[in-house]
N, C-alpha and C positions, 0 to 999 in steps of 0.2 A: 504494500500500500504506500501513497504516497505518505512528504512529510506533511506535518501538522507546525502549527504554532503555539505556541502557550504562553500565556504575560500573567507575573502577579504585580500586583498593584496593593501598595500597605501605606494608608493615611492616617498617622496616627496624632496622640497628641503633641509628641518632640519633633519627629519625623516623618519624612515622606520618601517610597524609593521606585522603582520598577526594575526589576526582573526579568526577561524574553527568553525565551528557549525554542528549539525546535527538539519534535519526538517524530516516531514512528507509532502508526497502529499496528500490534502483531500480535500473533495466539502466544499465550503460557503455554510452552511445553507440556508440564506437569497438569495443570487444573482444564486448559482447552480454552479458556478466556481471553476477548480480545482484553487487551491492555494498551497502555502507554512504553513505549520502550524506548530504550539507546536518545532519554532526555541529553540536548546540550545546549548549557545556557550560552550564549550569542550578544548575549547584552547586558550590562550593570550598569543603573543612573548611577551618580553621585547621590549620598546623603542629604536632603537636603533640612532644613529646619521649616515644620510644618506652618507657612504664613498667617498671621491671626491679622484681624482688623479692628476696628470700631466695634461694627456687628457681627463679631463671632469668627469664623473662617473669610479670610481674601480668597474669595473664589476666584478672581481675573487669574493673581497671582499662579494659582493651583492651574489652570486652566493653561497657562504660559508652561508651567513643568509638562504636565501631564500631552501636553502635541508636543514640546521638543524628546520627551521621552518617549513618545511613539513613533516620532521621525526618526529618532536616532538608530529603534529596535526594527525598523523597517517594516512596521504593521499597518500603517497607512495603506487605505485601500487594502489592506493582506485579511484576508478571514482568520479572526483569532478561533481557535478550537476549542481549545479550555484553559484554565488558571482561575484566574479571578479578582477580584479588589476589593478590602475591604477598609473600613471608615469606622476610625475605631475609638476608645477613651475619652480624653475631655473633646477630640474632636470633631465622636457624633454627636455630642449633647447640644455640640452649637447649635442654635435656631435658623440660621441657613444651611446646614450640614444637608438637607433636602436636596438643594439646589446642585453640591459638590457629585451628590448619587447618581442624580437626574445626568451631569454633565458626564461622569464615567460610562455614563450609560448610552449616552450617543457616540462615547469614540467607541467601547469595546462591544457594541451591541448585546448579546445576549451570552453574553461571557457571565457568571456569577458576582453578583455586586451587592454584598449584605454591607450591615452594621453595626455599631455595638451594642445593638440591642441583641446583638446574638453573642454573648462572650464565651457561650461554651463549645461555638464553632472556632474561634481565634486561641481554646487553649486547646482544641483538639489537633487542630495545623497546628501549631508549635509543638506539642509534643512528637507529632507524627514526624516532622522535618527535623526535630535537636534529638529527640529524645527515642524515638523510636527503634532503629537497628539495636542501640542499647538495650532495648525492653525485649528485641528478638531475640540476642543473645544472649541474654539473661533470663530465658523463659519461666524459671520457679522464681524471677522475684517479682516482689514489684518494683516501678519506680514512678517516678514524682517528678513532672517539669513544671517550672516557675516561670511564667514567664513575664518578667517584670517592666514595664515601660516607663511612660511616660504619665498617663494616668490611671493604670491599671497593674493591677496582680492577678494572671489569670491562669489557675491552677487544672494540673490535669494528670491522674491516675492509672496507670495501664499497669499489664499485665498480658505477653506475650505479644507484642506490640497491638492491644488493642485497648483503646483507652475505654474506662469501665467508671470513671466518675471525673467531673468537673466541677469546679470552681471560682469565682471572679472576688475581690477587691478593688473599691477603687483606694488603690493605694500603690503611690507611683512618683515619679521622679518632680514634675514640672506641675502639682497641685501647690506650691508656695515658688513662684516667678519673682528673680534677685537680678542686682545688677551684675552682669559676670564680673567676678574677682570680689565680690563683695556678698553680706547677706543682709543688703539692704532689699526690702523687699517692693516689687512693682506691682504683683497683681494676687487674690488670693481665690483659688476654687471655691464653692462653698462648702466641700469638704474638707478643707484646709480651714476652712472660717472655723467652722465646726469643731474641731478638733483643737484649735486654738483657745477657743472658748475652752472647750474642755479640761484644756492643760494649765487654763491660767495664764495664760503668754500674749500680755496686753499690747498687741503688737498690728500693723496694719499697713497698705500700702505707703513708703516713706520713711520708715521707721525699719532699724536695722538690727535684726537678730542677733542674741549674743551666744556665744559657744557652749553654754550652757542649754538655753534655749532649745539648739539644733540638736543637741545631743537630747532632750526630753522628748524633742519632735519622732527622732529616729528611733530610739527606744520604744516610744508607744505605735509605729509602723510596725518593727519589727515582731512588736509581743502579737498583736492583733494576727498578723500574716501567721508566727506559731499555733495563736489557738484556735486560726482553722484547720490548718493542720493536723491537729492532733483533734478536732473534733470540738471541743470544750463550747459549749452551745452555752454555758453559762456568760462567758465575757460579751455575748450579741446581749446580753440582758440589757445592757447601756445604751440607751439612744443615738450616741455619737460612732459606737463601734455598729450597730445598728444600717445607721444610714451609710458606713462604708463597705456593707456589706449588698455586693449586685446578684450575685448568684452564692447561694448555702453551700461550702463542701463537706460532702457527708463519708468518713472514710469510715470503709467497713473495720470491723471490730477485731478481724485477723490481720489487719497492718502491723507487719513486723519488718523491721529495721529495712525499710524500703531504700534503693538506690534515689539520688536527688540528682536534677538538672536544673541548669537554669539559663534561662532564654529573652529576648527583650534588650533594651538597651542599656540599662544596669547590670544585668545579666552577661553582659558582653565585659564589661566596665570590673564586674568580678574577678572573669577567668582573666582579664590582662591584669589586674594587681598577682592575684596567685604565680604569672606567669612571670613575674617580677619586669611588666612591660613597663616603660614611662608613661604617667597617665598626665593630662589635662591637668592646667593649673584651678586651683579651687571655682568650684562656679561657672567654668568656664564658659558652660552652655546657658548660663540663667537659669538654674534650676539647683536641688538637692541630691541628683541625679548620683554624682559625683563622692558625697559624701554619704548616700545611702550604701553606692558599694563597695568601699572603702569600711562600713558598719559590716555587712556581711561578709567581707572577707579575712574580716583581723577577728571575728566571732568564734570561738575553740566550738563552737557546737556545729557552725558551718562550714569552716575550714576542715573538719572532720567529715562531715557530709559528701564534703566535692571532693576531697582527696581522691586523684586515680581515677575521675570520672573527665571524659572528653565528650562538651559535646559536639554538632556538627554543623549546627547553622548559629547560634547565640542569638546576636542582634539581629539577625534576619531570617531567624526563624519562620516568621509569620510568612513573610513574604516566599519564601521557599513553598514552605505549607500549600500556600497558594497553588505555587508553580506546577508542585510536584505530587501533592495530592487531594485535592478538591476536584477533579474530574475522572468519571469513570468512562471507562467504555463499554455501551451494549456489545450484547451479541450483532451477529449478522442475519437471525431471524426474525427481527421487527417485524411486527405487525404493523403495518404505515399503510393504509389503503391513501390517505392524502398526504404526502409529504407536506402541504404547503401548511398545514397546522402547526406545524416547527415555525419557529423556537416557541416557547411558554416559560412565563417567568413565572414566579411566586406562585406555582400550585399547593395547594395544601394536600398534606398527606392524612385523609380521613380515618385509615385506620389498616387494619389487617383481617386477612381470609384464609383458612383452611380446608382444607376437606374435613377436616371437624366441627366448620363453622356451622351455625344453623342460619335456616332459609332468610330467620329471622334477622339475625344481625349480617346479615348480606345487604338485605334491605334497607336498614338502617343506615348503613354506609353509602351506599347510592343514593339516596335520598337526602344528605350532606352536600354530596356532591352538587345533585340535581339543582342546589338552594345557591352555590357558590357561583358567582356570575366568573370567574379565572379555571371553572371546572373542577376538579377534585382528582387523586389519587389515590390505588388501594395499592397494598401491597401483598401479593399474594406468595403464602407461602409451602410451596412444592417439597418436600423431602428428596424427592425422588421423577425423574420425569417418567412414571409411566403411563400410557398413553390411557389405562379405562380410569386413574386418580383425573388426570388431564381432564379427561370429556369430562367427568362425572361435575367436577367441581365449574369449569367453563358452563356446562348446559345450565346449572343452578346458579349462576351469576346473569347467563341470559334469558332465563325467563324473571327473574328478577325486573332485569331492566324492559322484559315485554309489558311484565305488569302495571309497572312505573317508568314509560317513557320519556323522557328528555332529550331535545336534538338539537338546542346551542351549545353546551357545557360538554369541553372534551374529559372523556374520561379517560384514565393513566393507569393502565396496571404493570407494576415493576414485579417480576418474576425470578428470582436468582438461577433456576436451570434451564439449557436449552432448547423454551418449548412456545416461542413466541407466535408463532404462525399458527401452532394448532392451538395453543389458546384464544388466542384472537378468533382466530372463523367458529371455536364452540360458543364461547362467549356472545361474538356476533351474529353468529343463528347461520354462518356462510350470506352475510349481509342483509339479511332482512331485519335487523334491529337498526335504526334508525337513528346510530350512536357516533356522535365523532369520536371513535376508539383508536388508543395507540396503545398495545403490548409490548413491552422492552426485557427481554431477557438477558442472561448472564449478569446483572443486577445483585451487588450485596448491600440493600440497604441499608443506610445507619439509623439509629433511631431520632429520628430529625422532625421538624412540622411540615419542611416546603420542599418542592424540590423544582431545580430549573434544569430544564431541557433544551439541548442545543437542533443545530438543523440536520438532516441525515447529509455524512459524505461517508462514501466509500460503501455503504450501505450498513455503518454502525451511527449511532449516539450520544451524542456528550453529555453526561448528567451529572448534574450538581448539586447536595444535599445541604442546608442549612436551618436554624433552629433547633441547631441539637439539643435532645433533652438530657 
């Protein structure tokens, strides 16, 4: 098959970057799935510092990086295949952060474009890009990637590289904004307001923190970030640790002495102090950034933690995550009686089906669907592709939808074995059901709310899952 293209795009609170690769579509040997293969990236932006304005994000500014970063990666005019962008920390909270979506969304068409209102899709990319070979080589344990920014802590648990629980903090480098080289402060989150209060640290844009001060600041970051970790649901009792808490992480109760990673731009900021690299003079970025990981590195509890741990992408974690795993590839036997129904963004995913489902909640799920003006998604799940499971549960999905018809709303069934065409025609009744139906097989769902679908080339599909639960 021909190559493809793939771009991540990561807009965060500190930073902003792009990513380009080219891959190949090819079968796994071993499993028989198309996949992504022989990825190579072709393009790295510069760093840049993500532009703020009066009201919130400089869109123009963003708008000037984001076409000279797609001039440079050669994807003007090029069909992007998969990757994705996302818009993340204090930088989706901005109230034209809409606007920056909207605009990614006319260069990279139907490439995946969330935000942070989804953080436990950004700690599943980071862990999957830093953290994950780790986790596969390490199959009995578990481990733990941090992935620390700008206004976020965005946690994420696996175990044989499959991440099995998540978590977010907003707690992050650039929620207390200083003059670089100074801790005189310019701007403050209302998390940072918060927390200030909290501490007792009568302190405000103009007025300049004392060493004392930073060190109560970093101290009450840190404890907070342990006792998610370890679970202690007591310390959320506090309103202020409360409100920095975006997504709960709930670590099961056999967590033992788990491998730790850490990812993000702090995160990066760690392994170069361990590495004994020369770091940036104090502040240098206008942030806490600096002396947060300078806290976690000279720490006997974390210094112990990351000893002997390497990880693979750090600060650009996220961005890699993107590149390299946020799109799947269908099978080659879609069910596509219309191609031109490709792309579909934001479909929700109503739910799941078995051959042990009853007639009853089949219907219920279409009937979701039927309500959903974007259409809806099932996910059906096969064991096995044999052909009388096949019909049996196809024919009981189509008389479903004979009983309850609907024919604007397309419906989505993702199938993980390869049985797309003959599910599609049981399903479809062999087209007298009056359904815009598309079956995509070879599919491993994750357990997500939405999922976006790309246009058919080569005769597979790009899909993209996010709202992970």
């Amino acid at each position: 098959m021909n190559d493809v293209r793939l771009v991540g795009l990561d807009f965060g609170t500190t930073t902003s970057r792009c990513v380009a690769a080219t891959a190949r579509i090819s079968r796994n040997a071993v499993s028989g799935t198309h996949e992504l293969s022989g990825i190579r990236e072709f393009y790295r932006s510069p760093v840049v510092l993500t532009p703020f304005g009066q009201n919130g994000l400089d869109v123009r500014r963003l708008e000037e990086y984001l076409d000279a970063w797609l001039t440079a990666a050669g994807t003007e005019g090029a069909e992007i295949f998969g990757g994705g962008a996302l818009v993340t920390g204090l930088a989706a909270q901005q109230p034209n952060s809409p606007a920056l979506i909207e605009l990614i969304r006319s260069r990279v068409k139907d490439v995946l474009v969330a935000s942070a209102g989804d953080p436990c899709l950004e700690a599943w990319l980071a862990f999957q890009a830093n953290a994950g070979s780790l986790s596969r080589a390490n199959a009995d344990r578990w481990v733990v990637n941090l992935d620390i920014g700008g206004g976020t802590t965005n946690i994420a648990l696996g175990r044989s590289g499959e991440v099995l629980r998540t978590g977010s903090l907003f707690i992050g480098a650039r929620h207390i904004e200083v003059e670089p080289g100074t801790y005189r402060i310019v701007k403050l989150s209302r998390y940072a307001q918060a927390m200030l209060n909290h501490l007792a640290i009568a302190a405000g844009p103009g007025d300049c923190l004392t060493t004392h001060q930073v060190d109560a600041i970093l101290d009450w970051q840190l404890e907070l970030i342990e006792h998610a970790l370890v679970g202690d649901r007591s310390a959320f009792k506090n309103p202020v640790a409360r409100l920095h808490e975006q997504v709960t992480f709930n670590p099961p109760g056999e967590l033992t002495e788990p491998l730790y990673c850490l990812s993000g731009g702090v995160g990066e900021l760690v392994y170069d102090i361990l590495r004994t690299k020369p770091l940036p003079t104090k502040t240098q970025f206008g942030d806490l950034g600096i002396d947060l990981a300078h806290r976690l590195a000279t720490s006997p509890l974390w210094t112990a933690r990351l000893t002997g741990i390497t990880p693979q992408h750090a600060g650009r974690a996220t961005v890699y995550g993107l590149l390299l795993h946020a799109t799947q590839v269908s099978g080659s036997t879609v069910y596509l009686p219309d191609p031109a129904l490709l792309p579909l963004r934001d479909v929700p995913i109503f739910g799941r089906v078995s051959s042990d489902s009853t007639d009853e909640q089949i219907r219920d799920i279409l009937q979701l669907v039927a309500r959903s003006a974007a259409g809806g998604c099932m996910v059906v799940s096969l064991a096995q592709s044999d052909r009388l499971i096949v019909r049996g549960l196809g024919e009981r999905i189509g008389s479903a939808l004979k009983a309850n018809p609907f024919a604007n709303a397309p419906l989505v069934l993702l199938v993980s074995v390869n049985v797309g065409k003959a599910l599609g025609g049981y399903v479809s009744q062999w087209g007298s059901n009056a359904v815009k139906l598309i079956v995509l097989d070879e599919i491993e769902p994750l357990d997500a709310r939405f999922v976006q679908i790309g246009t058919l080339r080569d005769q597979v599909v790009p899909i993209s899952f996010y709202g992970l639960n």
